[in-house]
TORNUMI-553394 format. One record per residue (C-alpha): residue in one letter; x, y, z. Coordinates in steps of 0.25 Angstrom, whole numbers, plus 5000, padded with zeros to 4 digits. Layout:
N
{'A' {X Y Z}},
...
***
This chain:
178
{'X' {5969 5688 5112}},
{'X' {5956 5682 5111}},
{'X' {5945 5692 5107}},
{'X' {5932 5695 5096}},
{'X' {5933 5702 5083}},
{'X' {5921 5704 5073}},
{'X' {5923 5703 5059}},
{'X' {5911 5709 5050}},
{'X' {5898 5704 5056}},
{'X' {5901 5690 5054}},
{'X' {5913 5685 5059}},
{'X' {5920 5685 5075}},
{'X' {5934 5681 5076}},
{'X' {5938 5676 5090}},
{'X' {5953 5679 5090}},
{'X' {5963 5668 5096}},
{'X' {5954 5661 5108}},
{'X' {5966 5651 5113}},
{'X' {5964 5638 5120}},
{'X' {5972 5635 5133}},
{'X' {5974 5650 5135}},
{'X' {5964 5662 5142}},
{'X' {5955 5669 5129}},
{'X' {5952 5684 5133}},
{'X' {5939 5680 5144}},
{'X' {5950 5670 5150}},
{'X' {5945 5657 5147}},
{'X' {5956 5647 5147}},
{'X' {5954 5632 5143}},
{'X' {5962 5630 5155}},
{'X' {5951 5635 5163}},
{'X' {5941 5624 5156}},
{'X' {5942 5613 5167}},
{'X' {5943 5617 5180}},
{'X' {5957 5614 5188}},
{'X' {5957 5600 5193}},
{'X' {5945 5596 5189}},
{'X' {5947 5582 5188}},
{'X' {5943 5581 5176}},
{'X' {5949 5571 5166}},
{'X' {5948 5578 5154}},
{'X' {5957 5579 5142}},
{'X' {5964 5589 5136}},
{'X' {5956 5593 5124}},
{'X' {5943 5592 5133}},
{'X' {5948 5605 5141}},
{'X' {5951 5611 5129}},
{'X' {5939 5610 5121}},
{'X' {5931 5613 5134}},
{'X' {5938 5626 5133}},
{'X' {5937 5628 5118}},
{'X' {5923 5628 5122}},
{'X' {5921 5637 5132}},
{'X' {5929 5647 5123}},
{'X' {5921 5644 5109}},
{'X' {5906 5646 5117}},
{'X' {5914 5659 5123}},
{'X' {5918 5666 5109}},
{'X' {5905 5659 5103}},
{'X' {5897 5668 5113}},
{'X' {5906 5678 5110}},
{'X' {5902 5679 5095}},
{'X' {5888 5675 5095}},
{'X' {5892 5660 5089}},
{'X' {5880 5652 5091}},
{'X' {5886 5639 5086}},
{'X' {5901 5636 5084}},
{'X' {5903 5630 5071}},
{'X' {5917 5627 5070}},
{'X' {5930 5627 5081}},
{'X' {5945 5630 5075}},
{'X' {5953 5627 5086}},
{'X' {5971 5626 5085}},
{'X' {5977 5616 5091}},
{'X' {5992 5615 5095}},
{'X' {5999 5604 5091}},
{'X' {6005 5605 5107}},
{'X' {5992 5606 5115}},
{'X' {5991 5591 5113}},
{'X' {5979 5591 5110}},
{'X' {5970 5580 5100}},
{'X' {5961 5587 5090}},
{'X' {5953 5574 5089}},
{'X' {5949 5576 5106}},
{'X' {5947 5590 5104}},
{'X' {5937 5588 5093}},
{'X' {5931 5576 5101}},
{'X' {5929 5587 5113}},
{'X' {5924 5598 5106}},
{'X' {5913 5590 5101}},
{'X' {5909 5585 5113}},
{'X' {5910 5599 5121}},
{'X' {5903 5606 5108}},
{'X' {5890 5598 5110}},
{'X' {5879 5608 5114}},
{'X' {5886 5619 5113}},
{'X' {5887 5629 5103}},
{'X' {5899 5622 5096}},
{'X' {5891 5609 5096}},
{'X' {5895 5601 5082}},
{'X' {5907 5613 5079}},
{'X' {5919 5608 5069}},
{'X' {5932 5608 5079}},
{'X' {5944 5613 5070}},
{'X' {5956 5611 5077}},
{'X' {5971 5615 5070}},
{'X' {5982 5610 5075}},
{'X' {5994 5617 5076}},
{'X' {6008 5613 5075}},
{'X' {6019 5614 5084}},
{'X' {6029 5624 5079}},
{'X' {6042 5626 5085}},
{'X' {6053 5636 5083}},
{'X' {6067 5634 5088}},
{'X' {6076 5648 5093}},
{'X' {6090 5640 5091}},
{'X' {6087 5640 5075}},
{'X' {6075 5647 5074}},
{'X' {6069 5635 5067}},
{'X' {6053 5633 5068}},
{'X' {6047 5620 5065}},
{'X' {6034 5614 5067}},
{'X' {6038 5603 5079}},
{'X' {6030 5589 5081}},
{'X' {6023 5593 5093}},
{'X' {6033 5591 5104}},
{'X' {6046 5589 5097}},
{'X' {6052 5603 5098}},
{'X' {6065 5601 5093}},
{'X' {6071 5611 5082}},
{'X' {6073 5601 5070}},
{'X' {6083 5613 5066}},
{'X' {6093 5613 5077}},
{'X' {6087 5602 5087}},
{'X' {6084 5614 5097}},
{'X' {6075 5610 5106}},
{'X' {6070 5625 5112}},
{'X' {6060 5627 5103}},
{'X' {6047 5638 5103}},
{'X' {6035 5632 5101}},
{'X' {6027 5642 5091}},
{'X' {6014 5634 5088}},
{'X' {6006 5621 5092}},
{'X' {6002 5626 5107}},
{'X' {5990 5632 5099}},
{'X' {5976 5631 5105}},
{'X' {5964 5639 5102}},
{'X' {5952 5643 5095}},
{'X' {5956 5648 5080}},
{'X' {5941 5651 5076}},
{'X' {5928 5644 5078}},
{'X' {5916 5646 5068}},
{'X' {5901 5648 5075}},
{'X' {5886 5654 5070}},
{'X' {5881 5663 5077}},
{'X' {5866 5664 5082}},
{'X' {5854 5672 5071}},
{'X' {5847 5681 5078}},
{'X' {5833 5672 5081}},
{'X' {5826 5686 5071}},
{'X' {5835 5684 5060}},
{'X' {5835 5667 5060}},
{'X' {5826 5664 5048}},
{'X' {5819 5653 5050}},
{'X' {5822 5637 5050}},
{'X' {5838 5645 5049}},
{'X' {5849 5641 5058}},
{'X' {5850 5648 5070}},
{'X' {5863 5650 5067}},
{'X' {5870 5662 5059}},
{'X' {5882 5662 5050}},
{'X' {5895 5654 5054}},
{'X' {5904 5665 5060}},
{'X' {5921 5662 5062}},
{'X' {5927 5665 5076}},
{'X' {5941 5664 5072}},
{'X' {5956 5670 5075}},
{'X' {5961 5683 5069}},
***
């Protein structure tokens, strides 16, 4: 369940905003291009034209001002090429609030768990063959991952309270999962 939670007076936490599924105000990445739009786009462009839409959201939010830093986790099944999402989320960050931001991007293995021999292993990422019995039935436990795991931003000064020739910005604040 997505959702805010203050911690002391520095620190918000944004718990688990998910890529590829609805967060709580129903914004999907699914919903980021319009149905046949005709559109040549790759994969990873949808995606972090979403991841946009959804870090200037929370960053409202929160008060963030600036978004620092993006820690995003990446299945290993979503087929997806950290190289193309970093090379998108540059170009869509330009004049924007996330303009010059640090992309983080984990990687998550594919881990599978056969019910014939209750055996869990971590599968190359579309060989889902048990290497205990040979079953071929097995749950996939990890590795469809894709979602915001925390981003870090600064959030405004009060224009009374910036001392002058100081940044405009405040101390760096972590929106992160709880």
């Amino acid at each position: 369940m997505a959702g805010l939670a203050l911690s002391g007076s520095r620190q918000v936490h944004l718990f688990g905003c998910r890529l590829g599924d609805t967060d709580r105000t129903g914004d999907a990445l699914g919903q980021a291009l319009p149905a046949n739009s005709g559109d040549e786009e790759m994969h990873e462009t949808a995606i972090v034209r979403g991841l946009m839409r959804i870090l200037e959201q929370k960053a409202a939010e929160s008060g963030i001002r600036r978004i620092v830093s993006v820690r995003l986790k990446v299945g290993r099944l979503r087929g997806l090429e950290s190289r193309q999402l970093r090379g998108c989320f540059a170009l869509f960050a330009e004049d924007t609030l996330a303009e010059g931001a640090q992309l983080i991007i984990e990687e998550v293995p594919v881990q599978a768990h056969c019910p014939a021999c209750d055996r869990s292993w971590v599968a190359a990422a579309y060989r889902l063959q048990c290497p205990g019995c040979g079953g071929t039935e097995a749950e996939i436990q990890t590795g469809r991952e894709l979602y915001i795991e925390s981003f870090e931003g600064e959030r405004a000064c009060p224009k009374d309270r910036t001392p002058a020739g100081a940044s405009p910005f405040g101390r760096r604040h972590r929106i992160t999962t709880l």
